[in-house]
LOLO-638172 format. One record per atom (N, C-alpha, C): x, z, y; chain; atom name; residue in three letters. Coordinates in steps of 0.001 Angstrom, whole numbers, plus 500000, padded with zeros to 6 digits. Last residue first. Layout:
<sites>
- X Z Y A CA ALA
...
</sites>
This chain:
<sites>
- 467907 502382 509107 A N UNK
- 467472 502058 510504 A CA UNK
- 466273 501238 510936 A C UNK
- 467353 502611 506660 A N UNK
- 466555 503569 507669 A CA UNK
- 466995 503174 509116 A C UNK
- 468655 500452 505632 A N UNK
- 467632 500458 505070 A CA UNK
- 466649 501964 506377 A C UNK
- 471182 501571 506047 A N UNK
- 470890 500283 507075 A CA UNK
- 469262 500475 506826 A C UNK
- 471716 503447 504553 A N UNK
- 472082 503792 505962 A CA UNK
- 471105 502112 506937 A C UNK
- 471992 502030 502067 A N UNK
- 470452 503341 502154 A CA UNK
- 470771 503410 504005 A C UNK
- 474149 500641 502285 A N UNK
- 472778 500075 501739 A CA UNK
- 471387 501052 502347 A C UNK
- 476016 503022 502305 A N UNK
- 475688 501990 503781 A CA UNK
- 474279 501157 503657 A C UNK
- 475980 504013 499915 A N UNK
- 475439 505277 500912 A CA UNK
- 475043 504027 502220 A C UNK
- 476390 501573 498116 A N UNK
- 475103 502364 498289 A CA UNK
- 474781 503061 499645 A C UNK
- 478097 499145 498083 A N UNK
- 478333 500075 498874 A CA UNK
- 477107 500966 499431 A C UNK
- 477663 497958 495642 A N UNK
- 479344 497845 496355 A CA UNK
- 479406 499429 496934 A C UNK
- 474571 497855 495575 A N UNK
- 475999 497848 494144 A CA UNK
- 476934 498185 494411 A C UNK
- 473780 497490 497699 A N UNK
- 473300 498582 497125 A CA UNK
- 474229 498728 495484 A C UNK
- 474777 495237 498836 A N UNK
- 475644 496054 498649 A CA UNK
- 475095 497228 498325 A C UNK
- 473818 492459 497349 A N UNK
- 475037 493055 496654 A CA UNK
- 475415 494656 496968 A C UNK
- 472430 491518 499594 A N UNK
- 471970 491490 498087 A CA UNK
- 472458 492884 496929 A C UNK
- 473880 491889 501683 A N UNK
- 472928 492332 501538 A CA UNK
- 472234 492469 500556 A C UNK
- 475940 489267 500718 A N UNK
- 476080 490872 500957 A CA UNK
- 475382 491693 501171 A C UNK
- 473835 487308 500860 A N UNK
- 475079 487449 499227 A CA UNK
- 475356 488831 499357 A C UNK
- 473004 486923 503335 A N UNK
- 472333 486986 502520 A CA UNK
- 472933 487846 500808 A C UNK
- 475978 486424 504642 A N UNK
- 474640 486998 504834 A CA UNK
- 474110 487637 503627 A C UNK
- 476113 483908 503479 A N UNK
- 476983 484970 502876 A CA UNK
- 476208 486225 503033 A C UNK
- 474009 482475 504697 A N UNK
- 474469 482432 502987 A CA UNK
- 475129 483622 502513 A C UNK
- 474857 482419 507431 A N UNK
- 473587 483317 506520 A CA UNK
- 473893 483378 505177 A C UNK
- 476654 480726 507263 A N UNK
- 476916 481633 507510 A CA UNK
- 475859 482724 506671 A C UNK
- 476334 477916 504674 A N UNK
- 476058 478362 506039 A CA UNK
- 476607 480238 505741 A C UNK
- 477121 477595 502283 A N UNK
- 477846 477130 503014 A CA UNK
- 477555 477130 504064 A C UNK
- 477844 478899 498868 A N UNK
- 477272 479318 500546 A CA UNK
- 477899 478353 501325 A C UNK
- 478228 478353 496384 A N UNK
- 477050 477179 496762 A CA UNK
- 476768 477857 498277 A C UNK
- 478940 481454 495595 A N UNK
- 478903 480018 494975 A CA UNK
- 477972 479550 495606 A C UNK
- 481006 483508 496407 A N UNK
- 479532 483461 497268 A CA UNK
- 479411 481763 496214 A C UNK
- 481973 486233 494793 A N UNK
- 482414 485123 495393 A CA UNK
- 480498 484619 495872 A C UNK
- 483497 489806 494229 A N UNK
- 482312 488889 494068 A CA UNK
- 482714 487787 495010 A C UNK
- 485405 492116 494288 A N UNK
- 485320 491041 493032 A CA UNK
- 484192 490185 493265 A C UNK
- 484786 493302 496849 A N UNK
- 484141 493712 495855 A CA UNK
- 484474 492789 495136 A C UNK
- 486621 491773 497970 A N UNK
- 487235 492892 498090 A CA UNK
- 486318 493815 496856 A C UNK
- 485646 489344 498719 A N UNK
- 486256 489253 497697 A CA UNK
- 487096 490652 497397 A C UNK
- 482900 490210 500464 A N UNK
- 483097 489753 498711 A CA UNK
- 483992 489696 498124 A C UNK
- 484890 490833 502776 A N UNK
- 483941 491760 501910 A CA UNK
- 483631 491385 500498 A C UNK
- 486132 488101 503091 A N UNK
- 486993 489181 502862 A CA UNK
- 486009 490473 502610 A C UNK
- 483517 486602 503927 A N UNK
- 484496 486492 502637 A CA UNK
- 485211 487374 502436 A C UNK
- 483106 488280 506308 A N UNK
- 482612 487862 505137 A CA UNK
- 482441 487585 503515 A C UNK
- 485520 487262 507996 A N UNK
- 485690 488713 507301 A CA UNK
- 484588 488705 506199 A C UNK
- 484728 484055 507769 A N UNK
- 486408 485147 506993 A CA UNK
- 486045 486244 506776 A C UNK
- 482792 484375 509209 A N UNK
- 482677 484246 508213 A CA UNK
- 484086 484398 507646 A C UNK
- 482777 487206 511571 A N UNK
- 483435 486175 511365 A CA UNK
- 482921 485503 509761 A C UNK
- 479985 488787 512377 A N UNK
- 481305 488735 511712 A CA UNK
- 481463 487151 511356 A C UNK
- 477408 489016 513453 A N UNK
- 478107 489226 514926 A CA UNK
- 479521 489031 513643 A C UNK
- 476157 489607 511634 A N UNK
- 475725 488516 512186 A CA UNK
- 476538 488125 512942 A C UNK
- 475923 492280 510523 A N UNK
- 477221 491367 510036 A CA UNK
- 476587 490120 510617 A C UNK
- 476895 494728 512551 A N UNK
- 475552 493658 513051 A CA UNK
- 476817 492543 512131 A C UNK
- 477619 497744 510889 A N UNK
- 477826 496745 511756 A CA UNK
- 477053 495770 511873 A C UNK
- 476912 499925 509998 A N UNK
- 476490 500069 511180 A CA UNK
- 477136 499195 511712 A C UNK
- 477968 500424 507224 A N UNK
- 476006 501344 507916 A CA UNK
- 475933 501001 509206 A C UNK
- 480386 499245 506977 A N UNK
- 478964 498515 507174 A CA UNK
- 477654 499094 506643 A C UNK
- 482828 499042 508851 A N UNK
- 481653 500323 508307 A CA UNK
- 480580 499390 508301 A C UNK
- 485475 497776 507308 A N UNK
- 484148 497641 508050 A CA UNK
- 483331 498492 507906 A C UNK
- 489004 498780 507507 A N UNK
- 487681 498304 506977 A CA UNK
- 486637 498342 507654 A C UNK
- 491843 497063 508362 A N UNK
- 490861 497811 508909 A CA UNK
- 489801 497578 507871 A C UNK
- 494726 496709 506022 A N UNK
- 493486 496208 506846 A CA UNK
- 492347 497064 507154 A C UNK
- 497340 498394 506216 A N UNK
- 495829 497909 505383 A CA UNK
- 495321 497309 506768 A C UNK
- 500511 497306 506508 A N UNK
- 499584 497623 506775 A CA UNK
- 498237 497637 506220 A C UNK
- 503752 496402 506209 A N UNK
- 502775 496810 505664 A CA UNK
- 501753 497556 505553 A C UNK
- 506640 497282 507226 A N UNK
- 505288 496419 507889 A CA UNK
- 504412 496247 507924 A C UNK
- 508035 498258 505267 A N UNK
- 507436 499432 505850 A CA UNK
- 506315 498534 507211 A C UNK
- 508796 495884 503746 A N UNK
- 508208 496821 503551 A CA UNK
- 507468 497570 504414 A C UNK
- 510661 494360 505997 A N UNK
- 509133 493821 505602 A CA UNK
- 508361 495171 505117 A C UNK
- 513064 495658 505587 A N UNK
- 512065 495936 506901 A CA UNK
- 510486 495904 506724 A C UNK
- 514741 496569 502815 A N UNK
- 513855 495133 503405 A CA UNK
- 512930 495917 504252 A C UNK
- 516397 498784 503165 A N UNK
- 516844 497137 502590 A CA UNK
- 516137 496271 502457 A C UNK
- 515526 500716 504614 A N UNK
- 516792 500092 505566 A CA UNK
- 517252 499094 504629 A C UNK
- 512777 500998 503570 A N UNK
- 513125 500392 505360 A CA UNK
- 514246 499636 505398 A C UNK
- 513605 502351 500905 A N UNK
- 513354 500917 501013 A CA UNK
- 513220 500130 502288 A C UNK
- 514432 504566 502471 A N UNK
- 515665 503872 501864 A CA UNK
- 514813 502551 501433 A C UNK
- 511718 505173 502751 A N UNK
- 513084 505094 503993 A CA UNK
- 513746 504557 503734 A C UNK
- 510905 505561 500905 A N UNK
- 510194 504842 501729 A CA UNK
- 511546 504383 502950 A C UNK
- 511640 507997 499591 A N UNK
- 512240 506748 499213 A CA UNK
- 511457 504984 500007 A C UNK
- 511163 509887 501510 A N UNK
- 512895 509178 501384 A CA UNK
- 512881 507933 500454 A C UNK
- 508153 509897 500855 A N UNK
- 508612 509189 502085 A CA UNK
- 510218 509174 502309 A C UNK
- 508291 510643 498084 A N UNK
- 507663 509259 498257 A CA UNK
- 508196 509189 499791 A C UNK
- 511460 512793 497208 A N UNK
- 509704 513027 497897 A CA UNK
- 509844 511300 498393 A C UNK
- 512193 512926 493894 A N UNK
- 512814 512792 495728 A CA UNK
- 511357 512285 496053 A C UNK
- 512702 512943 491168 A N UNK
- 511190 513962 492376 A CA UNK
- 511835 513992 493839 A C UNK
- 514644 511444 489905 A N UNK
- 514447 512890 490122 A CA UNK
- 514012 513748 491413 A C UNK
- 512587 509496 489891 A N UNK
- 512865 509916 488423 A CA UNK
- 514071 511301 488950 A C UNK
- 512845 508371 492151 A N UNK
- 511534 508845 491827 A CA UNK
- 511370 510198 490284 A C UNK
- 514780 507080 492051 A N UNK
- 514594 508554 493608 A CA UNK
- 513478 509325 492500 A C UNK
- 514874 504820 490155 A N UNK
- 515478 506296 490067 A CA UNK
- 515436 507313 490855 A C UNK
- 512397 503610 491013 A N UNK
- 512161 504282 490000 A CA UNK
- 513552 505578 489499 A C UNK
- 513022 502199 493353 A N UNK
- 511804 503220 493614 A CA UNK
- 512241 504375 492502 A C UNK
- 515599 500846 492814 A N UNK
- 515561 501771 494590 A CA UNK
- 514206 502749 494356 A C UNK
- 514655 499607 491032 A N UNK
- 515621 500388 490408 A CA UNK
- 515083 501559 491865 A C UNK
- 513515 497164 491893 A N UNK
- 512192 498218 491535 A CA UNK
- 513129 499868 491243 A C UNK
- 514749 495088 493415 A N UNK
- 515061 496491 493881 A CA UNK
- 514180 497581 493080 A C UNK
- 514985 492023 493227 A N UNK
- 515103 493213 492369 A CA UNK
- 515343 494303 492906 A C UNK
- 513509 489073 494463 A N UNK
- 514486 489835 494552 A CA UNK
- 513925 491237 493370 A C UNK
- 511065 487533 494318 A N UNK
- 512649 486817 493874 A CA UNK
- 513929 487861 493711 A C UNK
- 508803 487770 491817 A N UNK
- 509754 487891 492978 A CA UNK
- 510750 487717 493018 A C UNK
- 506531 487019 489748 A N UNK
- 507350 485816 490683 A CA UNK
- 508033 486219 492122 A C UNK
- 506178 489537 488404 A N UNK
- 506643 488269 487897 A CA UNK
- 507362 487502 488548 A C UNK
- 507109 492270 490821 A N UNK
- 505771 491234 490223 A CA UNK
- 506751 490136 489398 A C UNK
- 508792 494144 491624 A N UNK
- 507815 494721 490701 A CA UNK
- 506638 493883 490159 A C UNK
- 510260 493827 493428 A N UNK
- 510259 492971 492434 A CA UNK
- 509768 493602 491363 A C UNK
- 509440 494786 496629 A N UNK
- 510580 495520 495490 A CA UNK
- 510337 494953 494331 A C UNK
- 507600 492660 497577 A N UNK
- 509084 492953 497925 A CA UNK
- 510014 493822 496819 A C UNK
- 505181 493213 495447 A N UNK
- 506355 491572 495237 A CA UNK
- 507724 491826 495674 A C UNK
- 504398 495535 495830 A N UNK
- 505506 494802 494464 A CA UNK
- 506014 494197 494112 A C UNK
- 504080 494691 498120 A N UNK
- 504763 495624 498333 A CA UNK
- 505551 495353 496850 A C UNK
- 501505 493368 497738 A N UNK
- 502379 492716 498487 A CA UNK
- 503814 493000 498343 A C UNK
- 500197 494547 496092 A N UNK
- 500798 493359 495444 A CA UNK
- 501630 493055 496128 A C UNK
- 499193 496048 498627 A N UNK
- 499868 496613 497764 A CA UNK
- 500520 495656 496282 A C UNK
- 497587 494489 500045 A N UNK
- 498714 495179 499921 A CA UNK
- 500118 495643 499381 A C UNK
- 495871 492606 497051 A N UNK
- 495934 492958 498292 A CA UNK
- 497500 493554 498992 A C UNK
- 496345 494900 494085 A N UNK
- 495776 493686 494411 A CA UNK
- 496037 494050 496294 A C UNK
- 497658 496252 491097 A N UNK
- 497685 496061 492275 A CA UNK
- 496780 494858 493028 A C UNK
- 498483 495109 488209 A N UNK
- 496805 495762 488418 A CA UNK
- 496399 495540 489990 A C UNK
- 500992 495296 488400 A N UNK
- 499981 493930 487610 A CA UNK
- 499000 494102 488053 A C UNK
- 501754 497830 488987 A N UNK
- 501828 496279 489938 A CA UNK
- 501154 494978 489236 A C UNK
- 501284 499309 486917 A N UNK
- 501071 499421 487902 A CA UNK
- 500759 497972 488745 A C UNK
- 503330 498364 485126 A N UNK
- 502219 497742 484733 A CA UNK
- 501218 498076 485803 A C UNK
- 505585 498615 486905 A N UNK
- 505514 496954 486831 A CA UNK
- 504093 497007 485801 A C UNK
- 505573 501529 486764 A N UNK
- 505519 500674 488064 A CA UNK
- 505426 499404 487789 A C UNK
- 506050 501912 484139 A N UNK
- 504899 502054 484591 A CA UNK
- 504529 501722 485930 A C UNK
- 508603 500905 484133 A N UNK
- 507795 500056 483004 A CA UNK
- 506756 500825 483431 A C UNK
- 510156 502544 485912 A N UNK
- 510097 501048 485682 A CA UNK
- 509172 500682 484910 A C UNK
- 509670 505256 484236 A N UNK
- 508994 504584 486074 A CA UNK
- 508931 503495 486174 A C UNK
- 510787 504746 481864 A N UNK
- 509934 505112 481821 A CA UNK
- 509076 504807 483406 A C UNK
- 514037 504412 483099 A N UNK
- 513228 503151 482366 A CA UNK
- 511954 503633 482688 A C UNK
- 514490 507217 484394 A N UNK
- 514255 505803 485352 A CA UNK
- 513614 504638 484442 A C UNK
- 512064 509490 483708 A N UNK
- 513011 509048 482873 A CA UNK
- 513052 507587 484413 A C UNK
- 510151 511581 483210 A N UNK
- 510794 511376 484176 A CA UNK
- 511751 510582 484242 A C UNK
- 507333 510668 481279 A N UNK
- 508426 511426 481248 A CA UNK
- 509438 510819 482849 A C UNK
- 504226 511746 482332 A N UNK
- 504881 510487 481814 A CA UNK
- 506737 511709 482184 A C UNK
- 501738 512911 482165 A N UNK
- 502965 513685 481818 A CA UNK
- 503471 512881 481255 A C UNK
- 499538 512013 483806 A N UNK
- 499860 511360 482794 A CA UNK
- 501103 511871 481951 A C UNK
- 500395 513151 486906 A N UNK
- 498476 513407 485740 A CA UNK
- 498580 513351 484698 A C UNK
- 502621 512295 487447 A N UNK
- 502646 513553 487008 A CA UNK
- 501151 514132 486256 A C UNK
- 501540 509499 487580 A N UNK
- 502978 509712 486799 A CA UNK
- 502659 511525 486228 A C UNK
- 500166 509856 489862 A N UNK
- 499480 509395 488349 A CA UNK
- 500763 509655 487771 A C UNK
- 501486 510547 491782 A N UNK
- 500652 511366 491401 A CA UNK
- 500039 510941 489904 A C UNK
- 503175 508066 491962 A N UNK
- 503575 509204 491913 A CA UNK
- 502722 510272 490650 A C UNK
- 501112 506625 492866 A N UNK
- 501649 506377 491162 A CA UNK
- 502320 507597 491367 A C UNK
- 500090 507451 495706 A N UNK
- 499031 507799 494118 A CA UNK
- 499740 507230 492529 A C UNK
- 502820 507239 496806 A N UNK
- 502135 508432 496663 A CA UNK
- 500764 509029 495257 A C UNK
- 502967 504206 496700 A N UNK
- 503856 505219 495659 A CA UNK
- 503458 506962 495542 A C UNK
- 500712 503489 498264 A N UNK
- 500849 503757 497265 A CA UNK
- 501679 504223 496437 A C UNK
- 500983 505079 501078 A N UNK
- 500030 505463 499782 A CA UNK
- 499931 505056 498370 A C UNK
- 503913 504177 501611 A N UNK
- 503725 506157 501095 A CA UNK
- 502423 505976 500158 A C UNK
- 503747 501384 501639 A N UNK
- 504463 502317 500840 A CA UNK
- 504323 503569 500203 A C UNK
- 501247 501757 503877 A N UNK
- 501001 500463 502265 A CA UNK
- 502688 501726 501540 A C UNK
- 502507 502177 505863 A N UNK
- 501288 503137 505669 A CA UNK
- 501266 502682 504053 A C UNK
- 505087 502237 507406 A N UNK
- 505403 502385 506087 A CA UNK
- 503928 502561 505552 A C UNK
- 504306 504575 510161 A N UNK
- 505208 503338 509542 A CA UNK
- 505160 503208 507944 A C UNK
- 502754 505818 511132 A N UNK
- 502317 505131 510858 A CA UNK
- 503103 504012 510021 A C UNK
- 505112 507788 512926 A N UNK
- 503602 508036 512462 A CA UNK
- 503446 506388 512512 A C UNK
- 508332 506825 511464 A N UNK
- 507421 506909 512208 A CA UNK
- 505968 507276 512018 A C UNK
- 510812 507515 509141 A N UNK
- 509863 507137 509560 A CA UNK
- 508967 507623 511176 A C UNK
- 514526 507693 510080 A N UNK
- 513265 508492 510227 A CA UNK
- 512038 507592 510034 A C UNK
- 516475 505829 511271 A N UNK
- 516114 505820 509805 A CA UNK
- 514660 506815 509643 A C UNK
- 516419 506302 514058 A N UNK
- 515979 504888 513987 A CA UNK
- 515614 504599 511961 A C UNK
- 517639 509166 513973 A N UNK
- 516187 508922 514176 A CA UNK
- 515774 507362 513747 A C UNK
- 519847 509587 511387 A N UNK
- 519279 509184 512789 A CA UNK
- 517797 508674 512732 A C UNK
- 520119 512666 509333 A N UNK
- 519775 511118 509665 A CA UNK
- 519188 510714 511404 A C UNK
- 523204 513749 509384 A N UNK
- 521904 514287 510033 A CA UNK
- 521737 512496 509818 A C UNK
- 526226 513162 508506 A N UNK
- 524779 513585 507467 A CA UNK
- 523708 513825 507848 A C UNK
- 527421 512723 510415 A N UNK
- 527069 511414 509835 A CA UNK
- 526035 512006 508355 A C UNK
- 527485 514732 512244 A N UNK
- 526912 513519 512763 A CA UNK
- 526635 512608 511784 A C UNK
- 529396 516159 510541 A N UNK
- 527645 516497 510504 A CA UNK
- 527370 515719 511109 A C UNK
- 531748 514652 510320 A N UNK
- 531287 514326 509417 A CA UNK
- 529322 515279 509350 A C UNK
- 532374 514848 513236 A N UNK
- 532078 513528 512612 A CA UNK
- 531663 513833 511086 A C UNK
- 532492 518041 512876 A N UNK
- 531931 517149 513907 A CA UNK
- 531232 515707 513555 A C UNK
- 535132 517686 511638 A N UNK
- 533609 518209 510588 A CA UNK
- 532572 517895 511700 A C UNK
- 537258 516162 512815 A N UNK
- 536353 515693 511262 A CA UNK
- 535141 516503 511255 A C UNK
- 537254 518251 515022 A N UNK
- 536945 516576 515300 A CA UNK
- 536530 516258 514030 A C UNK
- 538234 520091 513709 A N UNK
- 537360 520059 514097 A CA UNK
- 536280 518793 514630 A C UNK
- 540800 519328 512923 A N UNK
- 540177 519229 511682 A CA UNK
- 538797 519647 512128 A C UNK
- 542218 518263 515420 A N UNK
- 542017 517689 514393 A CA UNK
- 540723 517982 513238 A C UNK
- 542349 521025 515973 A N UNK
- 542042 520279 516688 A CA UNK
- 541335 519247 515925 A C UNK
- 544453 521803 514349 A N UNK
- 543185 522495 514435 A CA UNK
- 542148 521604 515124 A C UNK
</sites>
């Protein structure tokens, strides 16, 4: 009796997940959002539930990806030039509706890198002094709108390139600066 209490003991200890598998607030931020919006496009698109069918819309997915989230397709080999293969780990949880943060989890405990994956802060720019920015972050505004600065090679230059541009990029901040 004894015995067979000691097993079921050990065996609910070993079905409760431990906390160190649990996400965290914030962990994983690049995973959940994006498998969260293919998710959601999967079910917009009454794509069939199928594991091939996820695979082949997660790798045309990941072509498109940029930033981050390329990053994330590279780890689960959802890009051309990765080295490893796990896209299977997204597309069969996924293919029967296991919620985007277990399968966030189970990609934690076979590459860490994943859930490392962070966005980058963005810039409110109704209200930053871009005089006072790095020319990197600079660049990292143009190239976030698809635009490149040709022939800048002072700071102002860029300056100039984003102020031009962001009644195109980024209207409501364009009209916000324009009344100060």
């Amino acid at each position: 009796m004894l015995y067979l209490s000691g097993l079921s003991v050990a065996l609910a200890l070993a079905l409760l997940p431990s906390s160190s598998e649990a996400l965290k607030e914030g962990d994983c931020e690049v995973c959940l959002s994006f498998l969260g919006k293919f998710y959601q496009s999967l079910k917009d698109n009454d794509v069939k539930f199928t594991s091939d069918a996820i695979e082949k819309a997660l790798l045309k997915t990941c072509k498109e990806a940029k930033g981050k989230e390329n990053r994330l397709c590279y780890y689960i080999g959802a890009t051309s030039d990765a080295a490893t293969k796990i896209i299977n780990e997204v597309s069969k949880p996924l293919s029967y509706h296991v919620p985007v943060e277990k399968v966030c989890e189970k990609l934690k405990k076979k590459d860490g890198q994943i859930c490392e994956l962070k966005y980058d802060k963005q810039v409110d720019l109704s209200t930053v002094d871009l005089k006072k920015l790095k020319v990197k972050d600079l660049k990292k505004i143009l190239d976030e709108w698809g635009e490149s600065c040709k022939g800048c090679v002072e700071k102002s230059d860029f300056i100039r390139k984003i102020t031009e541009l962001m009644p195109k990029y980024a209207p409501n901040a364009a009209k916000a600066r324009t009344e100060l």
